[in-house]
N, CA, C and O atoms as CSV, one atom per row, in Angstrom:
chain,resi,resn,atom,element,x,y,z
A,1,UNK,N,N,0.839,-1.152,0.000
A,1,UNK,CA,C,0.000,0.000,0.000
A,1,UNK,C,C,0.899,1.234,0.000
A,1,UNK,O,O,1.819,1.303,0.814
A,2,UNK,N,N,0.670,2.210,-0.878
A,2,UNK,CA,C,0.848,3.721,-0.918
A,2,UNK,C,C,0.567,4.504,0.396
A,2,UNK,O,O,-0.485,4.300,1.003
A,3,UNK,N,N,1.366,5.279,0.786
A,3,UNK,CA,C,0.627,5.950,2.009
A,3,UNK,C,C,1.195,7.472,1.903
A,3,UNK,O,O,2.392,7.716,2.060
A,4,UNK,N,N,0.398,8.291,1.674
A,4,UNK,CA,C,1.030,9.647,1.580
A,4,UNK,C,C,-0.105,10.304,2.718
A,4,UNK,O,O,-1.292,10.089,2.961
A,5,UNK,N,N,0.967,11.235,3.273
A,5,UNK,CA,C,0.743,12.192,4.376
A,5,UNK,C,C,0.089,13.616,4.209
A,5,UNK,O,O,1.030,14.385,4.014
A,6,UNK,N,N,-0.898,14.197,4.199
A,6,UNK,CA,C,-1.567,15.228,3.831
A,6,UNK,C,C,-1.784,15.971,5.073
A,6,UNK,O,O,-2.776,15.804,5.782
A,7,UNK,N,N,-0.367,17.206,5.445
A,7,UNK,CA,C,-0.474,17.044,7.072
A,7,UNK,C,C,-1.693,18.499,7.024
A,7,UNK,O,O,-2.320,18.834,8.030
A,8,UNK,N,N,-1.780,18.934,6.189
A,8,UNK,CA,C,-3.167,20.036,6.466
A,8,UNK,C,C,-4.537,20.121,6.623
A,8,UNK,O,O,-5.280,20.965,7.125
A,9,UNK,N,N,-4.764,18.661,5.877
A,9,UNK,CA,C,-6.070,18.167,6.453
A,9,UNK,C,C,-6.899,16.924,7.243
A,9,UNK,O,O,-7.961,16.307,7.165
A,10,UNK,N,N,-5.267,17.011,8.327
A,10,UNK,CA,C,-5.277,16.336,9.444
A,10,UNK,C,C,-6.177,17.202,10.269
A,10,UNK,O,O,-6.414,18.370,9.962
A,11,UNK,N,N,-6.648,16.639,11.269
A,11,UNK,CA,C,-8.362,17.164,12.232
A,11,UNK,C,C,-7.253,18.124,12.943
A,11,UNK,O,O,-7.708,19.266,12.893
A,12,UNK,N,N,-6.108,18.122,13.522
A,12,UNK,CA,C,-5.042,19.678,14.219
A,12,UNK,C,C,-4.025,19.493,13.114
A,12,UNK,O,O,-3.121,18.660,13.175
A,13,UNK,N,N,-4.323,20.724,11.602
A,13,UNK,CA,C,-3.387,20.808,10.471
A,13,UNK,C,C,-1.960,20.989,10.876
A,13,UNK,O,O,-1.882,21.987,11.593
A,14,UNK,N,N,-0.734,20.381,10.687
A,14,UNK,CA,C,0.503,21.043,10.583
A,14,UNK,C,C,0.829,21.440,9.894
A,14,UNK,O,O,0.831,20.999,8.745
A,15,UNK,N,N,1.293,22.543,10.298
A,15,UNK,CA,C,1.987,23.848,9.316
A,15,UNK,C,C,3.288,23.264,8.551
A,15,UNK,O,O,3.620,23.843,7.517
A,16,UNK,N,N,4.053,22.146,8.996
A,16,UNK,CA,C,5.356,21.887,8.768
A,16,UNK,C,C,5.509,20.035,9.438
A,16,UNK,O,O,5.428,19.731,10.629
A,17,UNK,N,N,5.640,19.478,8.778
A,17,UNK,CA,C,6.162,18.205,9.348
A,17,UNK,C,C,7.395,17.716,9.425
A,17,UNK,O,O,7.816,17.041,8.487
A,18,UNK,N,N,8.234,17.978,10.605
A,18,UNK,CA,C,9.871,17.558,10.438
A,18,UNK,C,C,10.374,16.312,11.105
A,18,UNK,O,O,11.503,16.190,11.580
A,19,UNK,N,N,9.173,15.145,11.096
A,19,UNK,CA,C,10.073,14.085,11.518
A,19,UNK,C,C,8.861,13.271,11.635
A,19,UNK,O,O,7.797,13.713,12.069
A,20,UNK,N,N,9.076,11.910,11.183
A,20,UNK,CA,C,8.071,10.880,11.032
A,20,UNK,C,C,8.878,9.163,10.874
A,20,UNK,O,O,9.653,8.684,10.046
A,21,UNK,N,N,8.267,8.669,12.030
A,21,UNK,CA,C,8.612,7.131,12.133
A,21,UNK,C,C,7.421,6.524,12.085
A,21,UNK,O,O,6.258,6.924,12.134
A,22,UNK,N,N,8.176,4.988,11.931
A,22,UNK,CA,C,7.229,3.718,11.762
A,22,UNK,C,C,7.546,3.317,12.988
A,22,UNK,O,O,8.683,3.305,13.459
A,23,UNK,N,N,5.999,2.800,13.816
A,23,UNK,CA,C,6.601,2.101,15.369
A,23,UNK,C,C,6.304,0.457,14.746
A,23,UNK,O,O,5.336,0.026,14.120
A,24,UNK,N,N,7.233,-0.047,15.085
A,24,UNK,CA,C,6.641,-2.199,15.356
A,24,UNK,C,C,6.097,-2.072,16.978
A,24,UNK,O,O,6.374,-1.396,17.969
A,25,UNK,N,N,5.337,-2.941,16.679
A,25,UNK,CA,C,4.841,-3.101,17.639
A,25,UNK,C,C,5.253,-4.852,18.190
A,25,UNK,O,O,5.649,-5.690,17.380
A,26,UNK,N,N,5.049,-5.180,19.820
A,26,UNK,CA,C,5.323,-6.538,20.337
A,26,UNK,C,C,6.601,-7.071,19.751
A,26,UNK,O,O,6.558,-8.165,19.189
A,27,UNK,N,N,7.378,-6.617,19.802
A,27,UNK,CA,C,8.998,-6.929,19.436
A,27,UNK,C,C,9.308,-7.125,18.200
A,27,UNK,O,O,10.382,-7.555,17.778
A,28,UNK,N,N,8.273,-6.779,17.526
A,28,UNK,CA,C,9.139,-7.033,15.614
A,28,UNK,C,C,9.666,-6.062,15.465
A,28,UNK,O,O,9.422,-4.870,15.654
A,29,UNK,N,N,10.755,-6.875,14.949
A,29,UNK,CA,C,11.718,-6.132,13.959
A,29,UNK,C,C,11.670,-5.114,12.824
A,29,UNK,O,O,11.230,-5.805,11.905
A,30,UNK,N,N,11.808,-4.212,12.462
A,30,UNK,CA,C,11.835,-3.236,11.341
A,30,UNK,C,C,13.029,-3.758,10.260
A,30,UNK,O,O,14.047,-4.363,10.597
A,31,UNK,N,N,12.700,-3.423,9.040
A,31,UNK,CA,C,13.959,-3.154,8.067
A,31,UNK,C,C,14.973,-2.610,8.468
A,31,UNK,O,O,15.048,-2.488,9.690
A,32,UNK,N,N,15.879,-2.196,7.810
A,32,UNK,CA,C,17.189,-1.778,8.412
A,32,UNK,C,C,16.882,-0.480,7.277
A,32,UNK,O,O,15.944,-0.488,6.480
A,33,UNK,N,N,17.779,0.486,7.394
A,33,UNK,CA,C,17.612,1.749,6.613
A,33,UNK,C,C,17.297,2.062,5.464
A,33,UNK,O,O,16.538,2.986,5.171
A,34,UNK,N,N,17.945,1.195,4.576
A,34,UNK,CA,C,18.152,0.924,3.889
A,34,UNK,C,C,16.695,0.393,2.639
A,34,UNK,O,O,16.635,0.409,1.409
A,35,UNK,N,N,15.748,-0.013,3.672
A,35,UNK,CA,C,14.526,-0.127,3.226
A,35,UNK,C,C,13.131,0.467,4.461
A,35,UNK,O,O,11.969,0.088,4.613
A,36,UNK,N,N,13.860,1.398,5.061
A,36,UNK,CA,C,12.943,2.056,6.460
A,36,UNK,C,C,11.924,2.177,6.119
A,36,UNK,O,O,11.128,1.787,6.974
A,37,UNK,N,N,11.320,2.669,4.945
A,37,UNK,CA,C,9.806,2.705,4.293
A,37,UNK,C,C,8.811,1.785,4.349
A,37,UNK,O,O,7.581,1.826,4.377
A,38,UNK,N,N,9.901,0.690,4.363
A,38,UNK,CA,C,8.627,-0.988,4.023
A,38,UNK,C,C,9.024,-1.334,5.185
A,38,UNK,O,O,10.044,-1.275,5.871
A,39,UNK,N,N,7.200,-1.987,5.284
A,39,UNK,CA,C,8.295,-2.538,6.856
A,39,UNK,C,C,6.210,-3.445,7.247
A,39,UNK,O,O,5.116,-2.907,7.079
A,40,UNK,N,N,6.490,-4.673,7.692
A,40,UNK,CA,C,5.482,-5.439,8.172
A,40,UNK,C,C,5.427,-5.567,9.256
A,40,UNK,O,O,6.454,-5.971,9.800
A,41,UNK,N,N,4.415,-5.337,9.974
A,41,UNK,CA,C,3.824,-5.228,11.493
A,41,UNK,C,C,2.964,-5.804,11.835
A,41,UNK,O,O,2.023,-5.922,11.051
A,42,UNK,N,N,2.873,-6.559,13.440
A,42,UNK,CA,C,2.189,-7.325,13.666
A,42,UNK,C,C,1.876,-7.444,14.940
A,42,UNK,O,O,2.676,-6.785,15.603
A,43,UNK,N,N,0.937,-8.075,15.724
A,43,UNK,CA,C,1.363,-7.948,17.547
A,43,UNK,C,C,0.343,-7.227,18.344
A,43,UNK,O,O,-0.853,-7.448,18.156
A,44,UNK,N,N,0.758,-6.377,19.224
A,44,UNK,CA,C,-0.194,-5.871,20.346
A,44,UNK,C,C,0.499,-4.649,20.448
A,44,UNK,O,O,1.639,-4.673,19.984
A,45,UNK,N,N,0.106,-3.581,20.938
A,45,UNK,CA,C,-0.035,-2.466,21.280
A,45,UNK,C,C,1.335,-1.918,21.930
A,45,UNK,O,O,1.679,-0.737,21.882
A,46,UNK,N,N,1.964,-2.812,22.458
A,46,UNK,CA,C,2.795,-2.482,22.925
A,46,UNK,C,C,4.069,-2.118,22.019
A,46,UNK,O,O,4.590,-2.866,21.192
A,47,UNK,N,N,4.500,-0.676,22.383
A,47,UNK,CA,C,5.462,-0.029,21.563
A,47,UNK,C,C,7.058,-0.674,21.509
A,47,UNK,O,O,7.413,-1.337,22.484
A,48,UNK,N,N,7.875,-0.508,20.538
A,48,UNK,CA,C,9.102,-1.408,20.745
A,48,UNK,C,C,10.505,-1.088,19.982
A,48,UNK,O,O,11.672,-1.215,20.352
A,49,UNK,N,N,10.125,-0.782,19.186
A,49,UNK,CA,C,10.980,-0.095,17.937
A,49,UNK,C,C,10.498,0.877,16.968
A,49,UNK,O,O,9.305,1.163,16.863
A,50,UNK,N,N,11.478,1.417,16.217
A,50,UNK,CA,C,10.583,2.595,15.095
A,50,UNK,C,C,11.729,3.061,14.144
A,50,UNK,O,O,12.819,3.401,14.605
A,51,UNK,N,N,11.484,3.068,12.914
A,51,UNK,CA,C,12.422,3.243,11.916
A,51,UNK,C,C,12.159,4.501,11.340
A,51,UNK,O,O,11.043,4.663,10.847
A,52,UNK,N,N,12.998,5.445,11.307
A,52,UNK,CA,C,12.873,6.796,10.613
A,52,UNK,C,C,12.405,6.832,9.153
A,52,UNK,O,O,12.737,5.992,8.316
A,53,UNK,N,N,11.609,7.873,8.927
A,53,UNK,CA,C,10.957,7.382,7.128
A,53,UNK,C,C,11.205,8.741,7.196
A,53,UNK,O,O,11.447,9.530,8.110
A,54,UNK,N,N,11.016,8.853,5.308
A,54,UNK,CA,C,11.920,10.032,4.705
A,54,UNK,C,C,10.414,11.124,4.457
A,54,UNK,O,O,9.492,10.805,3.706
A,55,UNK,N,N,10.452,12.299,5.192
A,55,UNK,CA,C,9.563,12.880,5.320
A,55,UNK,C,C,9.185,13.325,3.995
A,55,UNK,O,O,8.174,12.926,3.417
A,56,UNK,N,N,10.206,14.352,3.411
A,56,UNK,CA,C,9.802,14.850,1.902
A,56,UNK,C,C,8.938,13.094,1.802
A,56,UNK,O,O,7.730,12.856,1.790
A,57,UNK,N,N,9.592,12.552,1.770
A,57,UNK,CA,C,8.703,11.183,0.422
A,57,UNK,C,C,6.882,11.156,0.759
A,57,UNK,O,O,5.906,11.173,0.008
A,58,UNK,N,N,7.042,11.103,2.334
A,58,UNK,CA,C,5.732,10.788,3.136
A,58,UNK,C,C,5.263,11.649,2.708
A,58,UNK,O,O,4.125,11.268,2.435
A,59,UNK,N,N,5.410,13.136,2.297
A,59,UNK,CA,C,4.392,13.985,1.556
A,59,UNK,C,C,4.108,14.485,0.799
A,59,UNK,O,O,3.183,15.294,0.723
A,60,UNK,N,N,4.896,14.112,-0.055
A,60,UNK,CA,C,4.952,14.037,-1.864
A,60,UNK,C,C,4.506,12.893,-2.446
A,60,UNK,O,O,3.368,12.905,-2.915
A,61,UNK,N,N,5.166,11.907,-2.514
A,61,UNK,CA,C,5.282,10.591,-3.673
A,61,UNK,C,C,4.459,9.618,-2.703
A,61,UNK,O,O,3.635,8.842,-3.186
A,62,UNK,N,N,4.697,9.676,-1.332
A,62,UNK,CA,C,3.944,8.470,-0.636
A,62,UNK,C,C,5.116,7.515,-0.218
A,62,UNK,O,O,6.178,7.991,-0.622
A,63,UNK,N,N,5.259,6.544,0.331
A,63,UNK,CA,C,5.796,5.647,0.803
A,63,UNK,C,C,4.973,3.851,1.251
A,63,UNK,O,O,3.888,3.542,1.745
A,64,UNK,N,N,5.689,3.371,0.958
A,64,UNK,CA,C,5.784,2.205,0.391
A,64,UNK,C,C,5.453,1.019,2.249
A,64,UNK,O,O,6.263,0.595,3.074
A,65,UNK,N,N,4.200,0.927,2.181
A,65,UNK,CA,C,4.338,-0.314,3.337
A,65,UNK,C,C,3.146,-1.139,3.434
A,65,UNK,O,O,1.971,-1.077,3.070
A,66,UNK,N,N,3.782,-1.803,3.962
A,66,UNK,CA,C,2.875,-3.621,4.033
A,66,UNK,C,C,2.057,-4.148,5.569
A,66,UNK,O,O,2.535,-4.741,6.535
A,67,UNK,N,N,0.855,-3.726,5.351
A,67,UNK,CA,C,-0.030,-3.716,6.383
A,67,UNK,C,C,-0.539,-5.615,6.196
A,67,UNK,O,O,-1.061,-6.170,5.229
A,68,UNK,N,N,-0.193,-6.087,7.306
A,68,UNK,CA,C,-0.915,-7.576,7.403
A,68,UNK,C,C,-2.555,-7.447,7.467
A,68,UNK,O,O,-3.309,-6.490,7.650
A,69,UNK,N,N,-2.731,-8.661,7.264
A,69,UNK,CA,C,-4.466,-8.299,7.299
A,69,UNK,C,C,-4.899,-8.662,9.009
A,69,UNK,O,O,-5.833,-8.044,9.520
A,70,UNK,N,N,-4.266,-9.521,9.658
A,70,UNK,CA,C,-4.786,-9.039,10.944
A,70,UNK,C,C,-4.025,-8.214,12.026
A,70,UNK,O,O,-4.015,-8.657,13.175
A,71,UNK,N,N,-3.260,-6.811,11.681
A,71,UNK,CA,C,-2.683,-6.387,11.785
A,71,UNK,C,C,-3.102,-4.361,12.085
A,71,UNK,O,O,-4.263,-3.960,12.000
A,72,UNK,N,N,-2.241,-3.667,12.322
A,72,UNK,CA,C,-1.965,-2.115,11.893
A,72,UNK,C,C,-0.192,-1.938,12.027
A,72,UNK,O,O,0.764,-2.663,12.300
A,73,UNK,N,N,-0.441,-0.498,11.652
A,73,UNK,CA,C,0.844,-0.242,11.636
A,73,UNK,C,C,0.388,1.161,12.069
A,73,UNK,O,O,-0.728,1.680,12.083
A,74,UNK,N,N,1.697,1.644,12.444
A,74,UNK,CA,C,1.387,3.434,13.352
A,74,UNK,C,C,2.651,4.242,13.220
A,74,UNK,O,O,3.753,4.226,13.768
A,75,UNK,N,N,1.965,5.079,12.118
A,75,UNK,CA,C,3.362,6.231,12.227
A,75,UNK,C,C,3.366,7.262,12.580
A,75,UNK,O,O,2.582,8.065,12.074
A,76,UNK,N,N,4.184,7.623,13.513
A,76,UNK,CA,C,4.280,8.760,14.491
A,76,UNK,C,C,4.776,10.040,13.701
A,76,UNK,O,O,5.672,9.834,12.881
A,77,UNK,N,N,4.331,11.276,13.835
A,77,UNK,CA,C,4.336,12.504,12.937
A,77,UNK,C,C,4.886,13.121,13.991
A,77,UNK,O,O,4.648,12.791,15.153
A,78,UNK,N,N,5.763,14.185,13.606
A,78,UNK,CA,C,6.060,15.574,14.927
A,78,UNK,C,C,5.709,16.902,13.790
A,78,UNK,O,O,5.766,18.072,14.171
């Protein structure tokens, strides 16, 4: 799945987005940098790791990740 970030018509718009990760959740592992964008998630709620994603991309072109079907994934915006 495509996922692009539209931070202005988020429900509190940001003016500027300067930093955005992927959390795993229940101890999975993330990609390594090298592919920080993609990344499969799985588990419980509990927070554990988080791989830096390339902001320009997240709000231009979109970025690239793989949601399981009994699953989410959660990326944290500042």
């Amino acid at each position: 799945m495509n996922c692009v970030l539209h931070p202005e018509k988020l429900p509190c718009p940001l003016g500027k987005v300067t930093g955005a990760e992927m959390v795993a959740t229940n101890g999975d592992a993330l990609q390594g940098p090298e592919d920080q964008a993609t990344a499969s998630l799985t588990g419980s709620s509990v927070l554990q790791a988080a791989a830096t994603l390339d902001v320009v991309a997240l709000v231009t072109i979109g970025i690239k990740v793989t949601i399981p079907g009994d699953g989410a994934i959660v990326i944290r915006i500042k």
